[in-house]
C-alpha positions in Angstrom: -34.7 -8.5 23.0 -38.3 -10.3 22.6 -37.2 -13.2 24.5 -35.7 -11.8 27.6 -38.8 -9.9 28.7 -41.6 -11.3 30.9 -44.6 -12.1 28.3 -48.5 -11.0 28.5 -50.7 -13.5 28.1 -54.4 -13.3 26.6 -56.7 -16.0 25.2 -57.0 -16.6 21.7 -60.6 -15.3 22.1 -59.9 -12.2 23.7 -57.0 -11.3 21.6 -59.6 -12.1 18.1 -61.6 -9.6 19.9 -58.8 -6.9 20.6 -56.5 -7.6 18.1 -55.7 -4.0 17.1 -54.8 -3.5 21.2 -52.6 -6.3 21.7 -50.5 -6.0 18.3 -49.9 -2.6 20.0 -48.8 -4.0 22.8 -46.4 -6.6 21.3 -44.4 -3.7 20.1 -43.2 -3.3 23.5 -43.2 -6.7 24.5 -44.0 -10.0 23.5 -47.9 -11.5 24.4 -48.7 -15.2 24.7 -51.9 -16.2 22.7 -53.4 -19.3 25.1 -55.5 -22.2 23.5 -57.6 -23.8 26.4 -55.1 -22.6 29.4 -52.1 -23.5 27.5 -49.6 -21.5 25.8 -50.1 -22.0 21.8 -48.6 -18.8 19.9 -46.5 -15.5 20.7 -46.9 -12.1 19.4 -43.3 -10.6 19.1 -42.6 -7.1 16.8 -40.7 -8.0 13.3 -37.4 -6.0 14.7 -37.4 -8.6 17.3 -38.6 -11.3 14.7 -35.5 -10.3 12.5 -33.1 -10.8 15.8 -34.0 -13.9 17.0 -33.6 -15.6 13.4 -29.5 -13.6 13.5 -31.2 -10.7 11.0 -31.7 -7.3 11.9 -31.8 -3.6 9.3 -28.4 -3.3 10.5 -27.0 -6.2 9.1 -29.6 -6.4 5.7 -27.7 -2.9 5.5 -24.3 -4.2 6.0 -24.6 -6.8 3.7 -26.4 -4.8 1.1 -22.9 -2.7 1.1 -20.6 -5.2 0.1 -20.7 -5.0 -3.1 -20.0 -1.8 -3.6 -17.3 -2.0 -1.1 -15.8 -4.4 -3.6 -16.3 -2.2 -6.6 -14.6 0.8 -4.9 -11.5 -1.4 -4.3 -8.3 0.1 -6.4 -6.7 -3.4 -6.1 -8.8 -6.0 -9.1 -10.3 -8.7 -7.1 -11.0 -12.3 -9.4 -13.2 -14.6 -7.8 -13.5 -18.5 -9.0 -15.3 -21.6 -8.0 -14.3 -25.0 -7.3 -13.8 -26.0 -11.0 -11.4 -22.6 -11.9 -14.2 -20.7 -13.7 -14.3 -17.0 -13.0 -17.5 -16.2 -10.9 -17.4 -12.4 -10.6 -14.6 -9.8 -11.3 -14.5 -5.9 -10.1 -13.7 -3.1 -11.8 -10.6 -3.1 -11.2 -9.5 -6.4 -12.6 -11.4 -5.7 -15.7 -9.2 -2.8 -16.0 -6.2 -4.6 -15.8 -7.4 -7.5 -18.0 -8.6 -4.6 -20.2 -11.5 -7.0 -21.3 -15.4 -6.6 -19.5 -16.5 -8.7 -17.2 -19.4 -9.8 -19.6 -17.0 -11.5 -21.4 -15.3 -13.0 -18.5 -17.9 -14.7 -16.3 -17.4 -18.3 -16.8 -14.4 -18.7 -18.7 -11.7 -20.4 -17.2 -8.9 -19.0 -15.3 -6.1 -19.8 -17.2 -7.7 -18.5 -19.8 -8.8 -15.2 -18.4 -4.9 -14.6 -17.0 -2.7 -16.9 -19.6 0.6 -15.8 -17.6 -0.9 -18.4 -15.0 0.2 -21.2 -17.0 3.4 -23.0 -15.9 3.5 -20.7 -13.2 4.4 -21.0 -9.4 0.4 -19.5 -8.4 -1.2 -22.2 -10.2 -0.1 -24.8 -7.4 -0.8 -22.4 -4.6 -4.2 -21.8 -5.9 -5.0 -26.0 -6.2 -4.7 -25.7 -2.4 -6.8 -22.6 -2.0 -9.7 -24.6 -4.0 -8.9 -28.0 -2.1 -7.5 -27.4 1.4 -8.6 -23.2 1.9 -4.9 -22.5 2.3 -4.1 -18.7 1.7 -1.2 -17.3 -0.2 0.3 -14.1 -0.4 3.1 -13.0 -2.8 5.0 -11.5 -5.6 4.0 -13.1 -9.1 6.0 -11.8 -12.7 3.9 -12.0 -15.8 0.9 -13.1 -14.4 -1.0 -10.1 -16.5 1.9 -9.2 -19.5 5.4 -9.8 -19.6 7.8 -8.0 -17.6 4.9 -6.9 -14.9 4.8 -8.0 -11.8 1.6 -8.1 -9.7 1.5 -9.0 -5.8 -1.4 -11.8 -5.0 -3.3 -12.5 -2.2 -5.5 -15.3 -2.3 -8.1 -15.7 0.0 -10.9 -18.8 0.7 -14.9 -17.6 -0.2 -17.9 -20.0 0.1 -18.0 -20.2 -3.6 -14.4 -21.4 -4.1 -11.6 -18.8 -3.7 -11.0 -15.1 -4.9 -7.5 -13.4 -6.2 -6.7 -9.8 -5.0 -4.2 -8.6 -7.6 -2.3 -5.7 -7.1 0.3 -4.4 -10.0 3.3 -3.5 -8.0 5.4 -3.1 -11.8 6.6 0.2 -10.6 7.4 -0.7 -7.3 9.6 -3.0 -8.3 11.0 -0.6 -11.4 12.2 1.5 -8.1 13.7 -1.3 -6.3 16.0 -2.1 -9.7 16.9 1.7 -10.0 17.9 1.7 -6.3 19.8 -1.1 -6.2 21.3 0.3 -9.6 22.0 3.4 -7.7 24.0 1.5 -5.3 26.2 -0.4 -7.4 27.0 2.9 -9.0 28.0 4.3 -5.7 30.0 1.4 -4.6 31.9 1.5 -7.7 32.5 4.6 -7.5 33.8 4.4 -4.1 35.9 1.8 -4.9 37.3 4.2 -7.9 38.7 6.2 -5.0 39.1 9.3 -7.4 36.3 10.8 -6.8 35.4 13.1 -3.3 31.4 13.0 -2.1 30.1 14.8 1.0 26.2 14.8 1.7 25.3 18.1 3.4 22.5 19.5 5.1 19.9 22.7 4.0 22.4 24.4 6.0 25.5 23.4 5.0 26.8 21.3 7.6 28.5 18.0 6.2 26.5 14.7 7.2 28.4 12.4 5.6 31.9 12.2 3.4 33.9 9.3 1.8 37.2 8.7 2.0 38.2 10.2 -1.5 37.5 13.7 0.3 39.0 13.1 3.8 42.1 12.0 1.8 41.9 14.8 -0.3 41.6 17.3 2.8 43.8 15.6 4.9 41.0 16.1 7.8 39.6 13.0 10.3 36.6 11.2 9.2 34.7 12.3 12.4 35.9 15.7 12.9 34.8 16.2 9.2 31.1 16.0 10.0 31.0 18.9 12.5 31.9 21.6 10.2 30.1 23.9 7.2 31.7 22.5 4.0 32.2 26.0 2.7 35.2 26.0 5.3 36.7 23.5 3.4 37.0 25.8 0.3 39.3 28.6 -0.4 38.3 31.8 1.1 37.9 33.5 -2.5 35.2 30.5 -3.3 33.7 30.8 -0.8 30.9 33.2 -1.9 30.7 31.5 -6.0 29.7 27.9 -3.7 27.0 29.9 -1.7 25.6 31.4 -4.6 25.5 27.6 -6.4 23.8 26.4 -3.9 21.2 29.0 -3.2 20.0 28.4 -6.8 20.3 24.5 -6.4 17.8 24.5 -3.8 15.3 27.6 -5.7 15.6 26.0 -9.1 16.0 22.3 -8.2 18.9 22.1 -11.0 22.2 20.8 -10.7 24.9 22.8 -10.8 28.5 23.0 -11.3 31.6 25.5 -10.7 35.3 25.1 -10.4 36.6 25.8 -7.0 39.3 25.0 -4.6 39.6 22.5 -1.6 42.3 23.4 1.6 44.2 20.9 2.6 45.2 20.4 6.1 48.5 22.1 5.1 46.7 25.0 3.9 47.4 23.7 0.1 44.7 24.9 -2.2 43.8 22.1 -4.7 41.7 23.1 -8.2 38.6 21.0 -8.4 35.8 21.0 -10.2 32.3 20.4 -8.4 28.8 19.4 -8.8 25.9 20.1 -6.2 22.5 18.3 -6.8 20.0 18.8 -4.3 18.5 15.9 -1.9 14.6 16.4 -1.9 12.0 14.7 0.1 8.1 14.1 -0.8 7.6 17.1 1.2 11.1 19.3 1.7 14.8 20.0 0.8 17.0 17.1 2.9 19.9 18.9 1.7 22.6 18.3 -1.4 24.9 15.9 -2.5 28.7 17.2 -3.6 31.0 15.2 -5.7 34.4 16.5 -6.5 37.5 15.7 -9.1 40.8 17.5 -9.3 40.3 20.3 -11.8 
């Protein structure tokens, strides 16, 4: 930088006289115009101008990106001043207030999200606007009834800005699953119905107590063996074939078979595969049983 480097010096008169010289010169590093033997001004290049008051292209550039940064962002972004007037909105936000940000600029918050009034976020926000406290978290009916949308807010020089993300059908998921798992447990508790999870290849992962009663096998020992050696030996080949076109087709399918007991008892059941899929690949299948 300009003001590490050791300075020429020239007098103003002789650097009026070779002006062109010694602005060439400053390029490279800085020169001291003198005013009767003392120092009076300093020649310095504008890059190094631009770094000693904290500016430089780099960061005009940087700066100059922002915005656009902001635009780009999926999640809508709603940022207020001090008195709770909206002050800029992205994209994004527009799309999920599905009004444009024309129309939004300076109306008040609560009037631009009305699922804000007598709601938890209000209060949080009050301290983002009085004490720059943040806040992240998980807001229902902030944009429409029945949605939910996670919130971050976050201080800004002008007041404070919300990140809204709608998170509806994350949530939708969470419901089903836990749905899912009721269902389970009640069946379960039933006790009348067998389940085994298997692999792609057949061998049992998992089974409930329904089918290691119905077998008469150990809970353990269960787990190491194909569950195709738990049928009959004349079902044997109508299972494989099920399954094949379970894990082609994606369908679920169901046969009537026949389970071995420990005894070597045949029992009549009647069973449904379904397949257990991944994002990316077949996990394996799912097998629930009844008595046939």
């Amino acid at each position: 930088m300009a003001s590490a480097q050791e300075p020429q010096r020239v007098s103003a008169a002789d650097f009026i006289r070779g002006f062109a010289s010694w602005r060439l010169q400053a390029a490279r590093k800085p020169v001291v115009v003198t005013h009767h033997g003392k120092d009076a001004h300093v020649l310095i290049s504008l890059d190094d101008y631009r770094r000693l008051d904290g500016h430089s292209p780099q960061a005009d550039h940087l700066q100059a990106s922002f915005p656009g940064l902001v635009d780009a962002v999926r999640d809508g972004i709603i940022v207020i001043d001090s008195m709770w007037r909206v002050a800029m909105l992205n994209p994004a936000a527009c799309d999920m207030i599905e009004r444009p940000a024309a129309a939004l600029i300076g109306q008040e918050l609560t009037d631009v999200l009305p699922g804000l009034q007598g709601n938890l976020l209000s209060s949080h926000i009050h301290r983002l606007l009085v004490h720059r406290e943040r806040f992240s978290g998980d807001i229902p009916g902030l944009l429409r009834p029945r949605q939910w949308a996670r919130v971050d807010l976050v201080p800004v020089p002008v007041g404070g800005a919300l990140i809204v993300r709608d998170i509806s059908a994350t949530m939708d998921d969470v419901a089903m699953s836990d749905t899912r798992e009721a269902t389970l447990a009640a069946i379960e508790a039933q006790g009348l119905i067998a389940r085994a999870s298997i692999t792609v290849r057949e061998m049992i992962e998992d089974a409930n107590e329904a089918l290691t009663a119905l077998v008469g096998a150990d809970p353990a020992a269960i787990r190491r063996v194909r569950f195709s050696a738990l049928l009959a030996m004349n079902e044997r080949a109508a299972f494989a074939e099920a399954l094949e076109g379970v894990f082609r087709a994606g369908v679920p399918a169901r046969l009537v078979s026949a389970l071995v007991t420990r005894e070597g008892v045949a029992t009549p059941v009647l069973l449904t595969i379904a397949e257990r899929r991944s994002a990316y690949a077949s996990d394996g299948a799912v097998i629930v049983m009844t008595r046939a």
